[in-house]
C-alpha positions as CSV (number, residue, x, y, z in Angstrom):
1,X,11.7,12.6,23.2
2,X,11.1,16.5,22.0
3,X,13.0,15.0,18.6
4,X,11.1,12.3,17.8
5,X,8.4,14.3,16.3
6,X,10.7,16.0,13.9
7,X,12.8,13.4,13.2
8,X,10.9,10.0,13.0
9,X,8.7,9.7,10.7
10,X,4.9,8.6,11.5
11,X,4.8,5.2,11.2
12,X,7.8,5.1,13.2
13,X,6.5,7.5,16.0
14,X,3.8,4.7,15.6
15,X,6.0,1.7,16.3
16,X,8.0,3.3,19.4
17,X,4.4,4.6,20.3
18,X,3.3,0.7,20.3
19,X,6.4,-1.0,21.6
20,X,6.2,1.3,24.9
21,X,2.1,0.1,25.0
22,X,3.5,-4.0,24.5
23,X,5.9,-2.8,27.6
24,X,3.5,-1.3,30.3
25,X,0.8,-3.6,29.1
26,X,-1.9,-1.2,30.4
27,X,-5.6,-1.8,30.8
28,X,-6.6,1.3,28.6
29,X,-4.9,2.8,25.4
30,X,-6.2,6.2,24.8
31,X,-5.0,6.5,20.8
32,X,-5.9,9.7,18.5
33,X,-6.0,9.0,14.4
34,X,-2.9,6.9,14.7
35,X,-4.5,3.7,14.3
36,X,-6.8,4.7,11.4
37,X,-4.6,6.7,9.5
38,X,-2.0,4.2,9.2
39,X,-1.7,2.2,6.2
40,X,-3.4,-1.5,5.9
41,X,-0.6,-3.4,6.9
42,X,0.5,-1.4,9.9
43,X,-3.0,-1.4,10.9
44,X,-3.1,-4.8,10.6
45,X,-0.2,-5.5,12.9
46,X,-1.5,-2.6,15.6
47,X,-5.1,-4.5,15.4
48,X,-3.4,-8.2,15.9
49,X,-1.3,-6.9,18.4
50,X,-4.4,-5.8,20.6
51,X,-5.9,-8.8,19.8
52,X,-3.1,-11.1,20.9
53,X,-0.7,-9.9,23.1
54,X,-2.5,-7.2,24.4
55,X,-5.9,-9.0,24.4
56,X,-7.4,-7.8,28.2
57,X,-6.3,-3.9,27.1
58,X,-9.6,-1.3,26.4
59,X,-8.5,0.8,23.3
60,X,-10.3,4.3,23.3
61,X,-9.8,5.7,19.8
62,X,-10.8,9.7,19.2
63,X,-10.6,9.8,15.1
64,X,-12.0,12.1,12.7
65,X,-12.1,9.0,10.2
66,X,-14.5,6.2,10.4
67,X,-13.7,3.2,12.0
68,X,-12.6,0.9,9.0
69,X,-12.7,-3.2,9.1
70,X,-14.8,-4.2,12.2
71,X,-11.7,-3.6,14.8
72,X,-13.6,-2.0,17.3
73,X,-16.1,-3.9,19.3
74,X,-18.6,-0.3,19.6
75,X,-18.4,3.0,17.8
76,X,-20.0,5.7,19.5
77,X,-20.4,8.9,17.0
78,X,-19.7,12.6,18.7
79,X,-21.5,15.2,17.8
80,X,-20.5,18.7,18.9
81,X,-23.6,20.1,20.9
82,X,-23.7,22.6,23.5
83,X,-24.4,21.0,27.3
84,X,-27.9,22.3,28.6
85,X,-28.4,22.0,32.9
86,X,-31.7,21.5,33.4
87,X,-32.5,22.9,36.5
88,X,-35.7,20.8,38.5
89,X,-38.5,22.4,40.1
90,X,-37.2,22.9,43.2
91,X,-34.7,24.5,42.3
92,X,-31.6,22.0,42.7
93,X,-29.2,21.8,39.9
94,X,-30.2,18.6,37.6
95,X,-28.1,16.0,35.4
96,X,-26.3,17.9,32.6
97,X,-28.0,16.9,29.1
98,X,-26.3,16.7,26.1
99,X,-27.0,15.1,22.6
100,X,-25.2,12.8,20.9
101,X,-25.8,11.3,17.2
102,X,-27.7,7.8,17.2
């Protein structure tokens, strides 16, 4: 597997990537900018894929890119911000706070 980054190419790190997914079946995919970098029609076939086959699996996207073409049922946009504990008056450590984009 240490080759496979050298010597397949992305889409078909993507593919191998994807068949393995089709074979666990798992209930979450955790996928960095795979999915949105690849071209329309891969895209296409990763997006019907999760619709179909793999219909009852979460997919958890971390991208740089914007979501394109309605795929994903919620976007939630990051936005780098340091965490603030508030502490309460007595003291006691309180819930962290941070601050994300709306």
């Amino acid at each position: 597997t240490e080759s496979w980054q050298r010597d397949l190419g992305f889409t078909e790190q993507m593919r191998l990537s994807l068949a393995r997914v089709l074979l666990l079946k798992p209930k979450w995919v955790v996928a960095d900018d795979a999915i949105n970098l690849a071209d329309d029609a891969e895209r296409q076939v990763v997006e019907s894929i999760f619709t179909e086959e793999l219909s009852g699996t979460g997919v958890l996207s971390i991208s740089a890119s914007p979501a394109r073409n309605g795929f994903y049922g919620r976007v939630i946009p990051l936005v780098a911000h340091p965490v603030k504990a508030r502490v309460q008056a007595d003291g006691a450590p309180g819930e962290a706070v941070a601050q994300a984009a709306t």
